[in-house]
C-alpha positions in Angstrom: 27.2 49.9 14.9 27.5 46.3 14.0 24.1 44.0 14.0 24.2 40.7 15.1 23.9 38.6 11.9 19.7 36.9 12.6 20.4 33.2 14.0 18.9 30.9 10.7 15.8 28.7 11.5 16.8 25.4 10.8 13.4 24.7 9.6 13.5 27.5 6.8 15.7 25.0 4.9 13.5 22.5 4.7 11.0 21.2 2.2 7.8 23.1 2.2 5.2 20.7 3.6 2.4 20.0 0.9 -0.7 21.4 1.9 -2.8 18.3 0.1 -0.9 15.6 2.0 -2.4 14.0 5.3 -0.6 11.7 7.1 -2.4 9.7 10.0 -1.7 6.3 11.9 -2.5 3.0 10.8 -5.3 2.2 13.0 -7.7 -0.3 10.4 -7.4 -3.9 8.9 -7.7 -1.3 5.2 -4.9 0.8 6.5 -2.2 -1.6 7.4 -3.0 -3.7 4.1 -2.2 -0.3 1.8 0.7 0.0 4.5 2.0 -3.2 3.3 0.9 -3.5 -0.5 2.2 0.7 -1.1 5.8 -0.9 -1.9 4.4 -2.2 -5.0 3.3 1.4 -6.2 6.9 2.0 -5.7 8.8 -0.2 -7.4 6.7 -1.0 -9.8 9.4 -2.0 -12.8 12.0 -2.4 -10.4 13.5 -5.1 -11.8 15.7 -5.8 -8.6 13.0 -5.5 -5.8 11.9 -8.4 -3.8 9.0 -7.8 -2.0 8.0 -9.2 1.5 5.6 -12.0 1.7 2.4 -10.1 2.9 1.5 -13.0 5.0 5.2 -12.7 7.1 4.7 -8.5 6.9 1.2 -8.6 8.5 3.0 -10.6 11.4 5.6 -8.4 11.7 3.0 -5.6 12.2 1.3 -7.4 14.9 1.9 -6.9 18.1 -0.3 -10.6 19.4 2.7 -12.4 16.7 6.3 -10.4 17.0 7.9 -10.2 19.7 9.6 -7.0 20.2 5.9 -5.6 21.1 6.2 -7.6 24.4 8.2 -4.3 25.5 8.9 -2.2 22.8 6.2 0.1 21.1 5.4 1.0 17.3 3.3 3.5 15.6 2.8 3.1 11.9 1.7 6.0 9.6 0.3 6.7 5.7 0.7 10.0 4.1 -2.1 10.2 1.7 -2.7 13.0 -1.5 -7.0 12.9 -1.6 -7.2 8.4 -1.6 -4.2 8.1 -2.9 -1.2 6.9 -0.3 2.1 8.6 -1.1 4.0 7.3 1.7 4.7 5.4 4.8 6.7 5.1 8.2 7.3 3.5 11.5 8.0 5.4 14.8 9.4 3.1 17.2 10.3 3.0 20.6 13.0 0.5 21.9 13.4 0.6 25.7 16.2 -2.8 25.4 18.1 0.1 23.0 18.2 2.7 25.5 18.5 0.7 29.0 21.5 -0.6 27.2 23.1 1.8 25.6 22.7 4.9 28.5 20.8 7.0 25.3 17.5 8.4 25.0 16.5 7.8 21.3 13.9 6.8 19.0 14.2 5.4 15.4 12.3 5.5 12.3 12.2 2.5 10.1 9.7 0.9 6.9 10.0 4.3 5.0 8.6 4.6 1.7 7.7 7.5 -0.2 6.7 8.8 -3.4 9.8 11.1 -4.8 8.7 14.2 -3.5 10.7 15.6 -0.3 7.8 17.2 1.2 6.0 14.7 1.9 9.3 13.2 3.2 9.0 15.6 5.6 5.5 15.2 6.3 6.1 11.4 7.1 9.8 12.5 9.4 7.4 15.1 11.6 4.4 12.7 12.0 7.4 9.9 13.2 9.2 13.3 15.4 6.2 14.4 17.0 5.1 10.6 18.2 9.1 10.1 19.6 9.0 13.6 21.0 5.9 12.7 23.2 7.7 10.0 24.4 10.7 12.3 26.0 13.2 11.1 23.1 16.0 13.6 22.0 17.3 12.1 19.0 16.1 9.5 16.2 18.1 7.3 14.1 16.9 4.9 11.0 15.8 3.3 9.5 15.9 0.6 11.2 13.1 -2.6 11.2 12.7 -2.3 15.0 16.3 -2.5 15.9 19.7 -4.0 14.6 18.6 -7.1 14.8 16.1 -7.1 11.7 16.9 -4.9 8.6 18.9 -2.0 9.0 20.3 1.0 7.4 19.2 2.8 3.5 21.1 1.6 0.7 23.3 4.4 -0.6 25.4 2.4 -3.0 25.1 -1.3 -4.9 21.4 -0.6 -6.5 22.1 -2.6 -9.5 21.8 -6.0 -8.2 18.4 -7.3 -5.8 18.9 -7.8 -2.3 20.3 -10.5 -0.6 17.5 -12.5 2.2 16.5 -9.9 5.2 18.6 -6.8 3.8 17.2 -3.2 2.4 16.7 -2.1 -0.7 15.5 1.4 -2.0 15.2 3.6 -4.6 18.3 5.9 -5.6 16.2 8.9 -4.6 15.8 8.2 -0.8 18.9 8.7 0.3 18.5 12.6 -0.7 14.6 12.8 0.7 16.1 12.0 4.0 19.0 14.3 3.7 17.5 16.6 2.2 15.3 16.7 5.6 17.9 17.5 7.7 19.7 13.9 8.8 23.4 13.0 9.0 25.4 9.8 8.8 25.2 8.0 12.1 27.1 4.6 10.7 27.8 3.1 7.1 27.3 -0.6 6.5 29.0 -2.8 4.4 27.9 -5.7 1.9 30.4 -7.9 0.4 30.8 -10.3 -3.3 32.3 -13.6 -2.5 32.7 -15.9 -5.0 33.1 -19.5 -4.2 35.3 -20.6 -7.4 37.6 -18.6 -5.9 40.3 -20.4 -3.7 41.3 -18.8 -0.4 44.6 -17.3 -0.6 47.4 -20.1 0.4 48.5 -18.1 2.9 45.6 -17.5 4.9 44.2 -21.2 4.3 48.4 -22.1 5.9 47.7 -20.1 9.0 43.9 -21.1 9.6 45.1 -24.8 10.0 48.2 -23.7 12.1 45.7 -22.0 14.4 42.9 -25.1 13.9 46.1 -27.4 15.5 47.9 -24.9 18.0 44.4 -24.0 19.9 42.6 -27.3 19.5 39.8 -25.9 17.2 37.1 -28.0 16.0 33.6 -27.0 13.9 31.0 -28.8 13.3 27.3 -28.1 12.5 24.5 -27.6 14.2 22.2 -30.8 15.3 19.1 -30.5 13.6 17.9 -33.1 15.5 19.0 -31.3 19.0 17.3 -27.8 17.6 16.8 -26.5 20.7 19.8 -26.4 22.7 21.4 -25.9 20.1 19.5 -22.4 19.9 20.4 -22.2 23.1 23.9 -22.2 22.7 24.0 -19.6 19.9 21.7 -17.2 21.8 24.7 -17.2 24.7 27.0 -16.4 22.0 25.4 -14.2 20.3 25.0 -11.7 23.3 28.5 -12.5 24.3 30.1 -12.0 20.6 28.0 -9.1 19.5 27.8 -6.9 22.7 30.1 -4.3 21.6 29.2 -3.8 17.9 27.7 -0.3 17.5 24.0 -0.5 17.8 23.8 -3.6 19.2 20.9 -4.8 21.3 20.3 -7.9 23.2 17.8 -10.4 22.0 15.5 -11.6 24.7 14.4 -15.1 24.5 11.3 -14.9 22.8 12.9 -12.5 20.1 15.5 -15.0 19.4 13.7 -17.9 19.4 11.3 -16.4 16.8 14.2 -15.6 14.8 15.7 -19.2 14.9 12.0 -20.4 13.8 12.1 -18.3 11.0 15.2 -19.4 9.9 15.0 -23.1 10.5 13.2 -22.9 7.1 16.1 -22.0 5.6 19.3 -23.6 7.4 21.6 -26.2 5.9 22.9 -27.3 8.5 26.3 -27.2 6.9 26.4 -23.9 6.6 25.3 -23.4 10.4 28.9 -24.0 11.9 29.5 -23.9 15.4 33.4 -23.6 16.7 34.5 -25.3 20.0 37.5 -25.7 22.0 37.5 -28.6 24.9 33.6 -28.9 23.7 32.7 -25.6 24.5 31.2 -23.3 22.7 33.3 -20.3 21.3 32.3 -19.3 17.7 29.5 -19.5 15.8 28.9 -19.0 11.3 25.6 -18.9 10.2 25.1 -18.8 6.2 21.8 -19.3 4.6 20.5 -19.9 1.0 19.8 -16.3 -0.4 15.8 -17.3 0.1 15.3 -13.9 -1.8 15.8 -15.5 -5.4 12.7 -17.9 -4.4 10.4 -15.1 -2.7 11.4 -13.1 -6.2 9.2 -15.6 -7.9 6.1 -15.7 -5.0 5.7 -11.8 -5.9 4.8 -11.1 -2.3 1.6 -13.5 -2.0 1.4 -17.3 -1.6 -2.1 -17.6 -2.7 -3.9 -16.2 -5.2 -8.1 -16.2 -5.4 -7.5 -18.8 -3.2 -5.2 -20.9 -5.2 -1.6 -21.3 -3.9 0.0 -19.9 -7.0 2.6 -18.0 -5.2 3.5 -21.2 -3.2 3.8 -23.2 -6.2 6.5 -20.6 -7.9 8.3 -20.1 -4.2 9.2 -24.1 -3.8 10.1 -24.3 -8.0 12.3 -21.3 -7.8 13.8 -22.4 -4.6 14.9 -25.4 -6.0 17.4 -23.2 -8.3 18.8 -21.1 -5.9 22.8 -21.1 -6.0 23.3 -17.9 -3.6 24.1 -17.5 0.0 24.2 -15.0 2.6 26.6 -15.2 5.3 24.4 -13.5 8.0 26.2 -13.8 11.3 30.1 -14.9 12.2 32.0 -14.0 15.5 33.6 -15.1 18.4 33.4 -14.8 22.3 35.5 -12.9 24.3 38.8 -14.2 25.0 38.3 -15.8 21.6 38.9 -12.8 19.7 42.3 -12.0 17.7 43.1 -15.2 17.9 42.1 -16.2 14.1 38.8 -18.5 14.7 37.0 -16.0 12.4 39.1 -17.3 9.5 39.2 -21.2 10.4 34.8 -20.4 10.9 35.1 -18.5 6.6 37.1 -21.2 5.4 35.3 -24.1 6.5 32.0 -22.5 5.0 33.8 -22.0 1.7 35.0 -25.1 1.1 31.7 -26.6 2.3 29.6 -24.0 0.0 31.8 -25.5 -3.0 30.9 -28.5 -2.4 27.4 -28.1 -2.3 27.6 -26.4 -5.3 26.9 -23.2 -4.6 28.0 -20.2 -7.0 28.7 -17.9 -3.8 27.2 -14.6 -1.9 27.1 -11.9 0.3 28.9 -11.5 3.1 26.5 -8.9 5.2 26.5 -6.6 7.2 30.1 -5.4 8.5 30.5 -1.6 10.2 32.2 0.6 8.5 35.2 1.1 11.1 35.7 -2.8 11.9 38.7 -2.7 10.2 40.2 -6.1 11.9 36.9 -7.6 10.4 36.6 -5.9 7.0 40.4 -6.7 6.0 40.0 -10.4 6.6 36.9 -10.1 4.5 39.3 -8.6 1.9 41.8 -11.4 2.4 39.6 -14.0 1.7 38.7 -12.7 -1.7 35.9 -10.3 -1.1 34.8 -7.8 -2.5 32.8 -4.7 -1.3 29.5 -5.0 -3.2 26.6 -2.7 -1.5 26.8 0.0 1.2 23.9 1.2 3.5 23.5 4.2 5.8 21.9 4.5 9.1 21.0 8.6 10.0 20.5 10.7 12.8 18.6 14.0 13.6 18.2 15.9 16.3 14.4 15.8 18.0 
């Protein structure tokens, strides 16, 4: 008689968890400072990683100074061997994720970890366990809270830094967190533009034709009329955005802490806003790769007291000839009809003339193809690719 072949444990193939290895939540002022400061043990030679500015990560931790804690929830853990921290991640819940998507999943994000995939997996079951308790059936990471702060594990492009607000990890991470039993959810792109190179004639022919035939104009953002002009974006952004995968709505306070952040940073030449009849239709917001300045600032802007870091960040800032092209899109009934292209050329020609070398166009989804092959059009080329994973709870 036949016997039924035994059904395999899934958890049989994975790492053994180290018996020496504790990993508990972040619950002092000590825990979340060796939460922040562990990258350094990391990447210590590195020499393409840019670390955060501690000051801007102990914000981001807090829930009295971001504002995704106003309804979203975080729990941050350390995996320690004895006193010595081997790792780190965030379990977080995101209630705008799931009211609008119809899901019920949590998501991992800030992981870092020695290269040693038991301890991976001590760090993935703390995160499990804290999303399981909330009812979750999934998880999904890493993300930085959500899709609209850093997202996704860089799988290929480790040989240059990142560009301002993007990931960057060792080469061994993506195989810690397969190696725990994830899959691909989505694959990002990262693009090489260089802005010596001229736009093909062709395209450049057809942007105008389109610039004429539907009445396009661009112009930049009023610095001087900040606000509404915030307001305007934040419309379209949660018109132009609201059926990328993963997206999720900003509330007010969320996007108005963005736009603070990055007021810092804006030319306002390379904040373009597209309108037809005066109204509001597409926006292009490129910013100054702040990354080669924070390079400098080595994560802290004081030191003993003496703003060191500061002094290096404003020098270094000075030379920076780099841009990231962080958000471009249209509104709906916009779409298809070429104002993406008019929107790249006109920051082109205006990043050449400020005298900028070029940048990263980031990120794109894998399967916008419509987006991607204008991307290609114009010149680019695909420079860095992240991955966002999934497992089952």
């Amino acid at each position: 008689m036949a016997v039924a072949a035994e059904k395999q444990n899934p958890e049989s193939k994975l790492p053994p968890l180290p018996a020496d290895v504790e990993v508990t939540p972040v619950r002092t002022s000590a825990d979340r400072t060796a939460f922040i400061r562990f990258v350094y043990s990391i990447y210590q030679g590195d020499p393409n990683f840019v670390p955060h500015l501690e000051m801007e990560r102990r914000d981001f931790m807090d829930p009295r100074k971001h504002p995704f804690f106003e309804f979203g929830e975080v729990e941050f853990f350390l995996a320690r061997r004895g006193k010595e921290v081997v790792g780190r991640i965030a379990a977080v819940n995101n209630p705008r994720y799931n009211e609008f998507h119809g899901s019920n999943v949590g998501f991992f994000g800030l992981f870092e970890c020695v290269n040693d995939a038991g301890v991976a997996r001590a760090l993935f079951e703390a995160a499990a366990a804290w999303l399981r308790a909330k009812g979750f059936v999934s998880v999904i990471g890493p993300m930085s809270y959500s899709t609209n702060g850093e997202v996704g594990m860089l799988i290929d492009g480790f040989n240059t830094p990142p560009a301002i607000m993007t990931t960057y990890n060792p080469t061994w991470y993506p195989a810690l967190v397969e190696a725990n039993g994830f899959t691909k959810a989505k694959d990002l792109y990262a693009w090489e533009l260089s802005a010596s190179t001229p736009p093909p004639e062709k395209v450049a022919r057809i942007a105008e034709k389109i610039r004429q035939r539907e009445g396009v104009t661009v112009r930049p953002v009023n610095m001087k009329d900040f606000d509404a002009e915030v307001a305007r974006v934040k419309a379209m952004y949660n018109m132009a955005w609201d059926k990328n995968w993963g997206f999720v709505p900003m509330t007010e306070r969320e996007f108005d802490h963005l736009a603070r952040d990055l007021k810092q940073m804006v030319r306002p030449e390379l904040a373009l806003i597209a309108e037809v009849k005066g109204e509001p239709v597409g926006f292009g917001l490129t910013i100054p790769d702040a990354n080669e300045a924070i390079k400098a600032a080595n994560g802290r802007l004081t030191t003993f007291g003496l703003p060191i870091g500061l002094a290096k960040l404003l020098l270094a800032s000075r030379r920076i000839r780099r841009l990231r092209l962080v958000l471009l899109g249209t509104v709906e009934g916009y779409r298809r009809r070429g104002l993406d292209a008019i929107l790249y050329l006109d920051t082109l020609n205006k990043a050449r003339e400020l005298g900028y070398e070029g940048g990263e166009i980031s990120w794109t989804l894998e399967d916008n193809h419509l987006v991607n092959r204008a991307i290609e059009s114009m010149g680019g080329k695909r420079s860095k690719q992240y991955r966002v994973y999934e497992k089952p709870l």
